[in-house]
Backbone as CSV, one residue per row, in Angstrom:
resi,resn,N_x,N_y,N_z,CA_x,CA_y,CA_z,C_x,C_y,C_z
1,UNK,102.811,51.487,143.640,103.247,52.218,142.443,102.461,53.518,142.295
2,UNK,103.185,54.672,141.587,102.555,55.608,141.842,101.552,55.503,140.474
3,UNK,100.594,56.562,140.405,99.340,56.328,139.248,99.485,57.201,138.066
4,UNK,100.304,57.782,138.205,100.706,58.987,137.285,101.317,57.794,135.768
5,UNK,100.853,58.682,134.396,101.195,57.781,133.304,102.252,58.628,133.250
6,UNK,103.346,57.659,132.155,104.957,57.863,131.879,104.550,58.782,130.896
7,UNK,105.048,59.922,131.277,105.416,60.767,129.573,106.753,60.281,128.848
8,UNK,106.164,60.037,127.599,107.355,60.121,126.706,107.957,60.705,126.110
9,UNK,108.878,60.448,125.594,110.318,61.312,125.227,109.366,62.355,124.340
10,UNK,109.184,61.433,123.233,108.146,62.779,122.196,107.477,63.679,122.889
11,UNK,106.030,63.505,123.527,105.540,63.950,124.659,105.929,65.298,125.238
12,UNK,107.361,65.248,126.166,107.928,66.225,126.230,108.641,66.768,125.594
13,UNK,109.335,66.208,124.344,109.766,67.287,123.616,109.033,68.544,122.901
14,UNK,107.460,67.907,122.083,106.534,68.532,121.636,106.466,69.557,123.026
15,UNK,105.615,69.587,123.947,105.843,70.344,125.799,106.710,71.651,125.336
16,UNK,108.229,71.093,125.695,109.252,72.264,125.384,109.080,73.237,124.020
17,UNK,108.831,72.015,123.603,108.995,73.279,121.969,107.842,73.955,122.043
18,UNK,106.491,73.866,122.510,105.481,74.625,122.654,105.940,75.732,123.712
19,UNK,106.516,75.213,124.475,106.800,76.813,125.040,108.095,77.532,125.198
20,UNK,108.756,77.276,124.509,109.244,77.708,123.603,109.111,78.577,122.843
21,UNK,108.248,78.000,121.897,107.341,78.999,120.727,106.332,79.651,121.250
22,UNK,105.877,79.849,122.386,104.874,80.606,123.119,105.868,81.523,123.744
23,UNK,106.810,81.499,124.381,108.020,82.380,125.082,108.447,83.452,123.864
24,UNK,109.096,82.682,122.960,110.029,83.807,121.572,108.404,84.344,121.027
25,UNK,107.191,84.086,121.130,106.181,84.898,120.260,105.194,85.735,121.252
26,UNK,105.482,85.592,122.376,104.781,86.542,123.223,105.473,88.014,123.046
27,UNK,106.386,88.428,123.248,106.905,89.565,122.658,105.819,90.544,121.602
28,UNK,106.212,89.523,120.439,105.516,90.020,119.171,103.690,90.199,119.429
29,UNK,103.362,89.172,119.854,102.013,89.181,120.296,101.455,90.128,120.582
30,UNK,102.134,90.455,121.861,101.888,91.649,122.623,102.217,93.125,122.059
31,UNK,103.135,93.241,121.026,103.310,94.081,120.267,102.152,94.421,119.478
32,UNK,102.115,93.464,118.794,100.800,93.595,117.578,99.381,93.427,118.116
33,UNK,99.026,93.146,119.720,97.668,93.540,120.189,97.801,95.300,120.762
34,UNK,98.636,95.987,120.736,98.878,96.560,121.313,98.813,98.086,120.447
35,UNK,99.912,97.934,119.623,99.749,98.780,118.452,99.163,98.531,117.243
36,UNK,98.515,97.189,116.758,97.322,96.848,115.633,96.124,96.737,115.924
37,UNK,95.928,95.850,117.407,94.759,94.989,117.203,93.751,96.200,117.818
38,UNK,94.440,96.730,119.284,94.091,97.623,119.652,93.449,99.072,119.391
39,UNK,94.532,99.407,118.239,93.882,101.221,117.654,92.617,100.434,116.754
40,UNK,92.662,99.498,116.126,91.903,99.051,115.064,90.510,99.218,116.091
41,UNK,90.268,98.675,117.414,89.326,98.288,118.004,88.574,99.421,118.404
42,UNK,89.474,100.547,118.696,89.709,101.808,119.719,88.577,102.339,118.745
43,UNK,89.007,102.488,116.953,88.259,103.186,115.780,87.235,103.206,115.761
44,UNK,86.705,101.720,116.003,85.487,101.417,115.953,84.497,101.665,117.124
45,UNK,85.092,101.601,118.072,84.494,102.194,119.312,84.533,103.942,119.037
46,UNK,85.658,104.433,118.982,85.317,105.958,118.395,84.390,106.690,117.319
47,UNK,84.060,105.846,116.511,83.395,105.704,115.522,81.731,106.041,115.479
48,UNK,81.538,105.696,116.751,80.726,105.927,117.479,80.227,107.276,118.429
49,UNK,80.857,107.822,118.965,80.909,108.942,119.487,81.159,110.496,118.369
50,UNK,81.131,111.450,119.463,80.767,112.820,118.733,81.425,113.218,119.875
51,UNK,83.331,113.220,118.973,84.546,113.930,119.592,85.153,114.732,118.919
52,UNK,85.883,116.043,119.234,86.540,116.714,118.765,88.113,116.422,118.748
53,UNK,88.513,115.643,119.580,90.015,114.612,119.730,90.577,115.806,120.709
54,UNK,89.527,116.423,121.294,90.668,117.533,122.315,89.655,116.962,123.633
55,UNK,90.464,117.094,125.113,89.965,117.004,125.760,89.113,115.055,125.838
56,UNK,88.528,114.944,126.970,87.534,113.396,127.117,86.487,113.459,127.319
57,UNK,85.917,114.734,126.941,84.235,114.604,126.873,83.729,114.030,125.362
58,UNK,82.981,112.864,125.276,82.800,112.298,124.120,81.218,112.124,124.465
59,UNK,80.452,112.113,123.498,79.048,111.900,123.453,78.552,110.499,122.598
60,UNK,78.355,109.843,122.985,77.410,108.547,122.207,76.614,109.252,120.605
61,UNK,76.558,108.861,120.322,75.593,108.887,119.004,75.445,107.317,118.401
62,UNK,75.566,106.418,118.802,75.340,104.996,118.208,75.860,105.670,116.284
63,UNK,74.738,104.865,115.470,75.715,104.365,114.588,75.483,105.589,113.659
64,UNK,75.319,107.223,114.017,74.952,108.352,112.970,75.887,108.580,112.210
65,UNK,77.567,107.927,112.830,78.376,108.720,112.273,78.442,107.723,110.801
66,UNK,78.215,106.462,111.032,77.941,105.506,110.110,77.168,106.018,108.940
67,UNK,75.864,106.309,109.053,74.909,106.581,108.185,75.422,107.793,107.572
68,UNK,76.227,108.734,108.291,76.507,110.157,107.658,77.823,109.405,106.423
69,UNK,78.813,108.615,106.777,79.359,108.074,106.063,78.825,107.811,104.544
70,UNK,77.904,107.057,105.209,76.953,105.916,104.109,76.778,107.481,102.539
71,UNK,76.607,108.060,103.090,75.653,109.266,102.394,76.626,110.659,101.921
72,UNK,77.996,110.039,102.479,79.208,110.756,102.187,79.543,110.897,100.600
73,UNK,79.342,111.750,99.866,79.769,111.683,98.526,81.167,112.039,98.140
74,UNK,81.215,113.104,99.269,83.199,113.545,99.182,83.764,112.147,99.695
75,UNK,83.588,111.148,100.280,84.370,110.176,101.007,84.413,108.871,99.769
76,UNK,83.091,108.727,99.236,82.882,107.702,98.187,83.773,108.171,96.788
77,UNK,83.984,109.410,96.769,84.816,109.889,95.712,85.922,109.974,95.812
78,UNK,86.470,109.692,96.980,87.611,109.882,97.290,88.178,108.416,97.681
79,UNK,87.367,107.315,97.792,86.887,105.786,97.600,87.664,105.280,95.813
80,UNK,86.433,106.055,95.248,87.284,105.872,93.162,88.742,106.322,93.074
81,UNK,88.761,107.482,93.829,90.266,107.595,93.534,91.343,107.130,94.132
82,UNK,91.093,106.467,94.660,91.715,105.340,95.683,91.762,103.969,94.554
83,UNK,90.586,103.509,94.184,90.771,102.373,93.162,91.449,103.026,91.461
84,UNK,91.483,104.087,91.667,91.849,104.519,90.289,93.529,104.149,90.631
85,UNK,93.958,104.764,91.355,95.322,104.532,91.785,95.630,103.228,91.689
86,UNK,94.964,102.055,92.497,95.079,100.749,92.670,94.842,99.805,90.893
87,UNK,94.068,100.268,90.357,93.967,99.863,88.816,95.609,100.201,88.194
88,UNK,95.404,101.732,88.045,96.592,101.865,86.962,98.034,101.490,88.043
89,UNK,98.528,101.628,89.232,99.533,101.243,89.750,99.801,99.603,89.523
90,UNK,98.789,98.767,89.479,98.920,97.605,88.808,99.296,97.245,87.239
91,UNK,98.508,98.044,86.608,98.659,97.765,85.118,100.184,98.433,85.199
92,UNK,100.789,99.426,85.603,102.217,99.656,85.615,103.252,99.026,86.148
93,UNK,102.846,99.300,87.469,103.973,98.712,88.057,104.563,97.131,88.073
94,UNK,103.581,95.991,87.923,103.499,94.728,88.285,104.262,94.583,86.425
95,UNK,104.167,94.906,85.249,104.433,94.612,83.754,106.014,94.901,84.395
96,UNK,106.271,96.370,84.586,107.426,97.254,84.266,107.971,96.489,85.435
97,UNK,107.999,96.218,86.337,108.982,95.828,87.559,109.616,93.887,87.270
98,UNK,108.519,93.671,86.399,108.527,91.975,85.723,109.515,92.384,84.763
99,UNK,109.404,92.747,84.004,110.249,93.535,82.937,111.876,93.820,83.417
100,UNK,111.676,94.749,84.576,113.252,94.899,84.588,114.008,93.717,84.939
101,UNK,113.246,93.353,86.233,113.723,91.634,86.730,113.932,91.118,85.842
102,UNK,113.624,90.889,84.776,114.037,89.939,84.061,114.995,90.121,83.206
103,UNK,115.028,91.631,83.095,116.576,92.037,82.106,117.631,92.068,83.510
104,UNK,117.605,92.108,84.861,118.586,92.119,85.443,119.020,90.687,85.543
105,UNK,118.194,89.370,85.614,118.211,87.784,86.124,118.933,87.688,84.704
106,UNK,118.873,88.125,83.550,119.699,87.896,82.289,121.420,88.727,82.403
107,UNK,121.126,89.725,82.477,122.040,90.466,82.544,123.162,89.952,83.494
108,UNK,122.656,89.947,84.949,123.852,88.730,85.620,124.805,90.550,86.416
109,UNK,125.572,89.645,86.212,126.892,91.150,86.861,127.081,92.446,86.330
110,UNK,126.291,91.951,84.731,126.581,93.177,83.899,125.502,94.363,84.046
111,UNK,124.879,93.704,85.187,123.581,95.098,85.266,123.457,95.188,86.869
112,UNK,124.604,95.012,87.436,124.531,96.103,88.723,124.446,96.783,88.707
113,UNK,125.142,98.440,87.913,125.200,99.484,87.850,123.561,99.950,87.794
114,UNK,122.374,99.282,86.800,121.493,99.687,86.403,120.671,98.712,88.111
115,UNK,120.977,98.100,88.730,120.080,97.755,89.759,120.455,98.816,90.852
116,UNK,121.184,99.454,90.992,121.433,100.506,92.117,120.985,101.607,91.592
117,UNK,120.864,101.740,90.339,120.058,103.287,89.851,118.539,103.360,89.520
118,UNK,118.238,101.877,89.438,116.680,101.705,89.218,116.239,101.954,90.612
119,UNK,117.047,101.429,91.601,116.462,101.590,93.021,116.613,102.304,94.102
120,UNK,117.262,103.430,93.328,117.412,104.504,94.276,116.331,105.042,94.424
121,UNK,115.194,105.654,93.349,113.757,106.008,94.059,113.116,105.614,95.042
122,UNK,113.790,104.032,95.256,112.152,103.490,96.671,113.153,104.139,98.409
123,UNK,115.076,104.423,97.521,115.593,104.879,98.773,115.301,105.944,99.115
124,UNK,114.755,106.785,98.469,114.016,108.393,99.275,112.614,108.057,99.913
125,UNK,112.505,109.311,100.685,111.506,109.018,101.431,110.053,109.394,100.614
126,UNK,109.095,109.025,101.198,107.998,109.764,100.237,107.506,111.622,100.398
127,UNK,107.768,111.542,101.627,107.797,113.648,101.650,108.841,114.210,101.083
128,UNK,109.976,113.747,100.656,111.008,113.667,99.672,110.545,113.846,98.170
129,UNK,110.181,112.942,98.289,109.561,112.584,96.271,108.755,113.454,96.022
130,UNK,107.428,113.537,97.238,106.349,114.811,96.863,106.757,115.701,97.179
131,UNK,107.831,116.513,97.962,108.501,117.807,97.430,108.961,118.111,96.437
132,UNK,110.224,117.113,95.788,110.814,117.154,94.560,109.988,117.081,93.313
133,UNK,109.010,116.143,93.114,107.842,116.642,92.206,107.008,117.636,92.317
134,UNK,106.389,118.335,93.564,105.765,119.562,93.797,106.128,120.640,93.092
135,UNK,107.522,120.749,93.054,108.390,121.999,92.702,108.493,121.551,91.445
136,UNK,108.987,120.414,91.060,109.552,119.945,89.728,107.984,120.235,88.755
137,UNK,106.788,120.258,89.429,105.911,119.941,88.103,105.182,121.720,88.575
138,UNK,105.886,122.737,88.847,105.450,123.835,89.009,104.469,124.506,88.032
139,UNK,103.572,125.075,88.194,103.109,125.732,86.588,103.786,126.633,85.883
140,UNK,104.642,127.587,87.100,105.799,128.409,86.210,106.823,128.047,85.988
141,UNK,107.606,127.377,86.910,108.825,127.268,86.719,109.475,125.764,87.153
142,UNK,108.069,124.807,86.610,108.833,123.713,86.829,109.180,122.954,85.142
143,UNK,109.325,121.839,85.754,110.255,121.084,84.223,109.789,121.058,83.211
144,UNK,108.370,120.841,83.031,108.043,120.713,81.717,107.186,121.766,81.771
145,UNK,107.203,123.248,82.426,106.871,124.358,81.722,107.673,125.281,81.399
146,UNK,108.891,124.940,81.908,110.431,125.568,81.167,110.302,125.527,79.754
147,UNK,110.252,123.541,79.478,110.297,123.232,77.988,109.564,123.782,77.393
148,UNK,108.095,124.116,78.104,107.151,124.424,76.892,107.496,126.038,76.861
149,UNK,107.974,127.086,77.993,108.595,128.252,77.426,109.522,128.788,76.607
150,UNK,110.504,127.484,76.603,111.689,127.423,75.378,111.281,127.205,74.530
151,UNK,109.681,126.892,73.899,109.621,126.595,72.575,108.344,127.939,72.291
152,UNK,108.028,128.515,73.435,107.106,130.068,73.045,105.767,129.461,73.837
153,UNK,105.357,128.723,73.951,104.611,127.683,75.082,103.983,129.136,76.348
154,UNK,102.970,128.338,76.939,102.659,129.087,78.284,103.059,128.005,79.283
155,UNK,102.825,127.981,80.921,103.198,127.456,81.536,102.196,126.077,81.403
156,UNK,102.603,124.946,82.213,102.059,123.833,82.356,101.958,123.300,83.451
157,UNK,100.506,123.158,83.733,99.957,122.858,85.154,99.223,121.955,85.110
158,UNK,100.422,121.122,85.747,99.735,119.102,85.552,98.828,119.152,87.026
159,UNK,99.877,119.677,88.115,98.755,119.218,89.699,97.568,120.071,89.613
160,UNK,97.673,121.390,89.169,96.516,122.256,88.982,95.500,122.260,88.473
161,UNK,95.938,121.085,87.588,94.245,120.652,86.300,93.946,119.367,87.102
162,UNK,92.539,119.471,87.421,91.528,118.849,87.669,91.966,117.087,87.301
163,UNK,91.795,117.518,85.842,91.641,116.122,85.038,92.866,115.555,84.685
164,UNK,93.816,116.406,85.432,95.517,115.854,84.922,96.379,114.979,86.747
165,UNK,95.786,115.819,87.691,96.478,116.045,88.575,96.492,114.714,89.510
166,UNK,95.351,113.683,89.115,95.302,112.234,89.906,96.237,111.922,88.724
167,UNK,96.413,111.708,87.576,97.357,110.711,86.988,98.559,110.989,86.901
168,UNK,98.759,112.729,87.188,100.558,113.105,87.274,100.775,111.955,88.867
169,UNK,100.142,112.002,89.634,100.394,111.630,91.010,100.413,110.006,90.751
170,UNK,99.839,109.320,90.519,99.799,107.990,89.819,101.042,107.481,89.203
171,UNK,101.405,108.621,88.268,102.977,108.536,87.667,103.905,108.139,88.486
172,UNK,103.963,109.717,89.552,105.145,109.527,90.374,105.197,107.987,91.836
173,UNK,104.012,107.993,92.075,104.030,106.572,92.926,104.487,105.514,92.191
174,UNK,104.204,105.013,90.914,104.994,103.941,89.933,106.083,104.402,90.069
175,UNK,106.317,105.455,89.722,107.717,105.595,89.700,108.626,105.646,90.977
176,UNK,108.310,105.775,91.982,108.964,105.379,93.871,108.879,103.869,93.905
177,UNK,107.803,103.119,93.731,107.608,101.552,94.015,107.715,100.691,92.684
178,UNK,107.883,101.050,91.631,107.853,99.958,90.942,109.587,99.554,90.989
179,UNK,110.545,99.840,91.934,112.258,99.293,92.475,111.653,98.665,93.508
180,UNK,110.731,98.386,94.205,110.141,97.424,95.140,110.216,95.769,94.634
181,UNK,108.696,96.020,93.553,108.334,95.277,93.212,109.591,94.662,91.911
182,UNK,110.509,95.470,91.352,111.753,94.913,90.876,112.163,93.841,91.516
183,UNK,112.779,94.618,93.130,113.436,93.358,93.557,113.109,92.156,94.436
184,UNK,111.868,92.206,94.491,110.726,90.972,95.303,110.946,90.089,93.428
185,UNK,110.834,90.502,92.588,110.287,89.599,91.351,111.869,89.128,90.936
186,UNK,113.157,90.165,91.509,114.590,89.725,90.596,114.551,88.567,91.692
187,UNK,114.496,88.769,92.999,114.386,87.596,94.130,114.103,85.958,93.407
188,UNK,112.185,86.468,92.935,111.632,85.429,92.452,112.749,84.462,91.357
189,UNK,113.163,85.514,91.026,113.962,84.398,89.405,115.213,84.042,90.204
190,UNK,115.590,84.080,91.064,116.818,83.554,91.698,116.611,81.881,91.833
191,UNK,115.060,82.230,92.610,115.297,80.661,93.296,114.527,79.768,92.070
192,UNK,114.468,79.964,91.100,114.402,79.064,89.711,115.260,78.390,89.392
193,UNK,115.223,76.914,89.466,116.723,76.036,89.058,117.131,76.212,88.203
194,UNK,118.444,76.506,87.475,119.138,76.672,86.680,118.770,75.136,85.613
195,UNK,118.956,74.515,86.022,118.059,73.141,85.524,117.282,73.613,84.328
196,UNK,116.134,74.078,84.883,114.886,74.112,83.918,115.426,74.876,82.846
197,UNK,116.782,76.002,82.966,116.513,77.065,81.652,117.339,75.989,80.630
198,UNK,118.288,75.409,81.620,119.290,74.378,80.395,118.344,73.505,79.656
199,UNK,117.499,72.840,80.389,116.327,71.801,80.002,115.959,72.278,79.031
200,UNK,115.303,73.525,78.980,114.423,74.508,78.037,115.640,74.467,76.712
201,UNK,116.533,75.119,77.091,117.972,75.381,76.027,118.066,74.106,74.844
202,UNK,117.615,72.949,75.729,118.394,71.826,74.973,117.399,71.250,73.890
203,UNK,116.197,72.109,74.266,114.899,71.669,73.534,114.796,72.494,72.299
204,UNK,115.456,73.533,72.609,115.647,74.765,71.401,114.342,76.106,71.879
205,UNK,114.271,76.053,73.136,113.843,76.972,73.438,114.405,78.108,73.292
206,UNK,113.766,79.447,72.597,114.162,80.876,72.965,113.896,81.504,74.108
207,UNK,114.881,82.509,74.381,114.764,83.322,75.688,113.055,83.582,76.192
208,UNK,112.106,83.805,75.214,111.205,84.238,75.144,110.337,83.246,75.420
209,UNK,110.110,82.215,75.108,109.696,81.042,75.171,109.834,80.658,76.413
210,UNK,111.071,80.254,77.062,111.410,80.158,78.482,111.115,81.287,79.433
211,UNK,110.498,82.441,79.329,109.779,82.855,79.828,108.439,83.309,80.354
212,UNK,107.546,82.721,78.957,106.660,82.589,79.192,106.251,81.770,79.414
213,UNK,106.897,80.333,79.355,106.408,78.907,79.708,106.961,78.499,80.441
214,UNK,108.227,79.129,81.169,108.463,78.540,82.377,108.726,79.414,83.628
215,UNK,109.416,80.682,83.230,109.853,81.489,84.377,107.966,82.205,84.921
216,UNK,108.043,82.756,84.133,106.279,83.481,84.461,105.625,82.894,85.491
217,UNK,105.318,81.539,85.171,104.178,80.151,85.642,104.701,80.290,87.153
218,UNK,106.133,80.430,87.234,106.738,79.575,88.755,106.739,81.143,89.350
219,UNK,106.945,81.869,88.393,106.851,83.422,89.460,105.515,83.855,89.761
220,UNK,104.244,83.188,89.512,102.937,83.416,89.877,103.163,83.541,91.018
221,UNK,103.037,82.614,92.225,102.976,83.092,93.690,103.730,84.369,93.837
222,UNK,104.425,84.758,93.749,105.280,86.028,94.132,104.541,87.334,93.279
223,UNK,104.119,87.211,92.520,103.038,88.210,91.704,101.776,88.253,92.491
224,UNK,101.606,87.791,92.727,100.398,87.311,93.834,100.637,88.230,95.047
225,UNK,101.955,88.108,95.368,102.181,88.457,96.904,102.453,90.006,96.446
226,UNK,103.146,90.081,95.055,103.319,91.752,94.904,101.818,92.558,94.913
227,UNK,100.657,91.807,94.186,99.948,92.355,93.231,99.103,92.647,95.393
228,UNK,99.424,91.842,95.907,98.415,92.257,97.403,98.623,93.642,97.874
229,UNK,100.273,93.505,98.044,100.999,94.118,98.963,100.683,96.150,98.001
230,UNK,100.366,96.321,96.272,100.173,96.944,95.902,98.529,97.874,95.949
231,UNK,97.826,96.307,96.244,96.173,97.248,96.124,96.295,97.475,97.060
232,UNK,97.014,96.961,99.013,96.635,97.390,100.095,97.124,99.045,100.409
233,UNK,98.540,99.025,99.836,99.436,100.246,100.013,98.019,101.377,99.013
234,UNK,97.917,101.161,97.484,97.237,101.979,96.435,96.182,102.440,97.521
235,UNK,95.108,101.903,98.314,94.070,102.249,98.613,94.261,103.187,100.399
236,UNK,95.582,102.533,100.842,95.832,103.939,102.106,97.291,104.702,101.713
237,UNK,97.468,105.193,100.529,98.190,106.105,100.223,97.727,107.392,101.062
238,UNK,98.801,108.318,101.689,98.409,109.618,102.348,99.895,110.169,102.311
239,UNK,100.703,110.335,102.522,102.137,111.269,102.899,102.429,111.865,101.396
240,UNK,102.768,110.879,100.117,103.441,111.968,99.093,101.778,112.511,98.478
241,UNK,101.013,112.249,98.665,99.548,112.607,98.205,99.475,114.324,98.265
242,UNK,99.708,113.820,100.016,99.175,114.809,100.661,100.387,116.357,100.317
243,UNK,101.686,115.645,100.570,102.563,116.690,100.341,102.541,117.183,98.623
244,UNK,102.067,116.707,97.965,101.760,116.988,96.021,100.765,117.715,96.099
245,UNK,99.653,117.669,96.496,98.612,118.072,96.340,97.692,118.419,97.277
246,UNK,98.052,118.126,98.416,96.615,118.190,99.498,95.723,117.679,99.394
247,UNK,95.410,116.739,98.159,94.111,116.081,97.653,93.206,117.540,96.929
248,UNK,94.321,118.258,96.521,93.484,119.074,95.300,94.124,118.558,93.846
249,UNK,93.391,119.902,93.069,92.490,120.661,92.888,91.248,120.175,93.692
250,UNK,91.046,120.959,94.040,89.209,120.591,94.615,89.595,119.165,95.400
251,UNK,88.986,118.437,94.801,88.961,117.402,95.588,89.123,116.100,94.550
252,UNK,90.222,116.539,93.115,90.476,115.616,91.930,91.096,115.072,92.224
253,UNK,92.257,114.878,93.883,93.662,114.074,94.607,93.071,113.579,95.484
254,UNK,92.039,113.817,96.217,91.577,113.756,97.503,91.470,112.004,97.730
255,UNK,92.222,111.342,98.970,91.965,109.927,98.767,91.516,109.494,100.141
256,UNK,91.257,108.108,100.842,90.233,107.991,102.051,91.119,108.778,103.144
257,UNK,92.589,108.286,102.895,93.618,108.815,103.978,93.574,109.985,104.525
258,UNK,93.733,110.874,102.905,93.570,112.623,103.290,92.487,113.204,104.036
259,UNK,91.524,112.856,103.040,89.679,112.635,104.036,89.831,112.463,105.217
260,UNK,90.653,111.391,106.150,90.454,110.716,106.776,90.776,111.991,107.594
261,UNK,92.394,112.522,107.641,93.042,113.482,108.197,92.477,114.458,107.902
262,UNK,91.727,114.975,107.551,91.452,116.518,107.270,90.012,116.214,108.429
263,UNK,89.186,115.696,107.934,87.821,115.363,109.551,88.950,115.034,110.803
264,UNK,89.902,114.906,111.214,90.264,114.444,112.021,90.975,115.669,112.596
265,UNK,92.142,116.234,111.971,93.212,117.279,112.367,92.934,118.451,111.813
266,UNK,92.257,118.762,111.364,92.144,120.033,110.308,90.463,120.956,111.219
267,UNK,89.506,119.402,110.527,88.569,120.026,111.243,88.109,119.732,112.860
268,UNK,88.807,118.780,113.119,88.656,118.313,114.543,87.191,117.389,114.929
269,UNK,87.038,116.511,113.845,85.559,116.394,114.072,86.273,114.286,114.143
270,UNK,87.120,114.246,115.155,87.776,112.806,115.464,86.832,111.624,115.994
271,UNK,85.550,111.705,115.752,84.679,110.465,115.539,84.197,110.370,114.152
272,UNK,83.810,111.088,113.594,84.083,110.937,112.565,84.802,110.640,111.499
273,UNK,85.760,111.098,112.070,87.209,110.257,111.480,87.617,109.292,111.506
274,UNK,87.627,108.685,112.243,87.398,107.423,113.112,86.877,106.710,112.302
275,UNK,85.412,107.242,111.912,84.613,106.370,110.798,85.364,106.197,109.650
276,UNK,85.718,107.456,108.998,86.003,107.091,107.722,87.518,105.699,107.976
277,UNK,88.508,105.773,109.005,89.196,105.136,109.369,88.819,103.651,109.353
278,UNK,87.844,103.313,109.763,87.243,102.292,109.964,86.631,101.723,108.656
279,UNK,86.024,102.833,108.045,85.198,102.745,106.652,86.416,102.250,105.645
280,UNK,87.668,102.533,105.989,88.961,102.221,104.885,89.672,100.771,105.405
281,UNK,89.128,100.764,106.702,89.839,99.461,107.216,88.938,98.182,106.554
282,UNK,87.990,98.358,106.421,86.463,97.585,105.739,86.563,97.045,104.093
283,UNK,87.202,98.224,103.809,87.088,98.279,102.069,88.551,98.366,101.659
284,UNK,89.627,98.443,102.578,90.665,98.040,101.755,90.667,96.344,102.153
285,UNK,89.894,95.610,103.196,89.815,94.644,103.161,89.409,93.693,102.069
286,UNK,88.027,93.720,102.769,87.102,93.298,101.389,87.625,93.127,99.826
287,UNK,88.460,94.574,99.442,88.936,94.427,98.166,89.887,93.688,98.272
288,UNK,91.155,93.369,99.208,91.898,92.502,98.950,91.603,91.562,98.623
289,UNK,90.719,91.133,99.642,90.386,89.423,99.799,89.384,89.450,98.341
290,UNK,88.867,90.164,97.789,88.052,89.795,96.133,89.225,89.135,95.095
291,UNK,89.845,90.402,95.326,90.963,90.434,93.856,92.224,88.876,93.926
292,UNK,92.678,89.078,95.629,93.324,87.710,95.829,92.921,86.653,95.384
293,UNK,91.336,86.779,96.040,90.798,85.603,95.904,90.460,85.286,94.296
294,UNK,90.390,86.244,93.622,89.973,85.808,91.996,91.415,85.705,91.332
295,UNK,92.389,86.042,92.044,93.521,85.321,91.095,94.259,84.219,91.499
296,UNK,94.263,84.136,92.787,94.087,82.231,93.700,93.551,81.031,92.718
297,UNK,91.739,82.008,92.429,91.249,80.853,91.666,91.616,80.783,89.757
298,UNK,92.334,81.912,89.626,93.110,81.925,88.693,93.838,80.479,88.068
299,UNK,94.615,81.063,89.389,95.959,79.709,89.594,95.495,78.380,89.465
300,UNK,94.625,78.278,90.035,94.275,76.678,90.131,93.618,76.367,89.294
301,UNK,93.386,77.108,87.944,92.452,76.358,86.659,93.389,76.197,86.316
């Protein structure tokens, strides 16, 4: 008899389906070591050196470009305004996008019209939006310094003031993504059994009531998944930034992204860049995993 043990049926089925699922995910694998895992690695190794991104003569410097970081005050400021964005884009967007969802999950058929017009903003592009606001918030001749000339007014210069020009920009990003986070949350109220609202109904629950005690509670995970997907985007914002403002006045727009690109393409100083690249890959981490993690443990009290 031969010595070999019998595989069984299970045995090899588990076999196949493992490769299987190793066959359909090698593709992707190889995708995402390739164009993620890879530049991510490349940064940090660049990060290191003292390159101009022209040419392959690169010089070692171990970790100076680090310490010059460390001691970076334009980069750490441009760090706050990165969380300034990530604060108020939350306090807006995550209320107002809960909000509409829930007048559309009521509304039913009678508020299509208003779900294709709420969400036409996230259908433009973002060098789109920061053109059309660029021009639109002109100091001479944009929208609301028209109004204030029709009433004897001087012009009005929201991107131009210092202390105005991060929260006009703040505005207009709520206003592109909060039709995102609409329809991830109208999603959420879909898959809510119809069950629970009759249940609620028969108890003499109000609309209001059944939402805060039942729809809210079950749409936590999905708030969760919005509230991630918002601090990661808030903290590497760069395209309508950059096209609004350049990260001016001065440096009142300026965020890690722009920073990032201006040491990199502007001034050509691409190990350094690198750093700050790396320095944003670090700290938009970290902050995720805080804030997740403190509303995870939210959930479970």
């Amino acid at each position: 008899m031969s010595g070999r043990k019998p595989v069984s049926l299970r045995n090899a089925r588990q076999r196949s389906i493992r490769i299987a699922a190793t066959l359909f995910l090698l593709p992707a694998l190889v995708f995402l070591a390739f164009y993620v895992v890879y530049p991510i690695i490349d940064s940090f190794v660049t990060s290191t050196m003292e390159w101009s991104g022209l040419g392959r003569d690169r010089t070692f410097t171990g970790f100076s470009n680090w310490l010059a970081l460390v001691k970076d005050g334009y980069f750490w400021r441009a760090f706050v305004n990165n969380l300034k964005i990530m604060f108020l884009s939350l306090l807006f967007q995550v209320p107002v996008a809960i909000a509409l969802a829930a007048y559309l999950d009521v509304a039913g058929k009678k508020g299509t019209v208003f779900k294709i017009v709420w969400f036409i903003p996230y259908l433009l592009s973002s060098v789109a939006i920061g053109v059309l606001f660029k021009y639109s918030l002109d100091a001479g001749n944009g929208i609301f310094a028209s109004i204030s000339k029709m009433f004897g007014g001087g012009g009005v210069d929201l991107l131009g003031n210092p202390k105005a020009a991060l929260y006009t920009v703040i505005g207009v990003v709520c206003w592109q993504y909060i039709p995102f986070y609409m329809v991830l949350y109208l999603a959420a109220f879909g898959t809510i059994p119809v069950e629970l609202y009759e249940a609620a109904s028969l108890d003499g629950a109000t609309q209001g009531q059944y939402f805060w005690s039942v729809s809210l509670p079950l749409l936590w995970p999905t708030i969760i998944s919005g509230i991630t997907l918002s601090i990661i985007g808030s903290l590497k914002y760069f395209d309508l930034v950059y096209v609004m403002t350049g990260g001016g006045p001065g440096v009142a727009t300026e965020l890690m992204a722009t920073y990032m690109y201006k040491m990199s393409f502007i001034r050509f100083n691409m190990g350094y860049g690198a750093t700050v690249a790396s320095g944003m890959f670090i700290l938009i981490t970290l902050t995720a995993l805080i804030v997740v993690g403190a509303l995870n443990r939210k959930a479970e009290v």
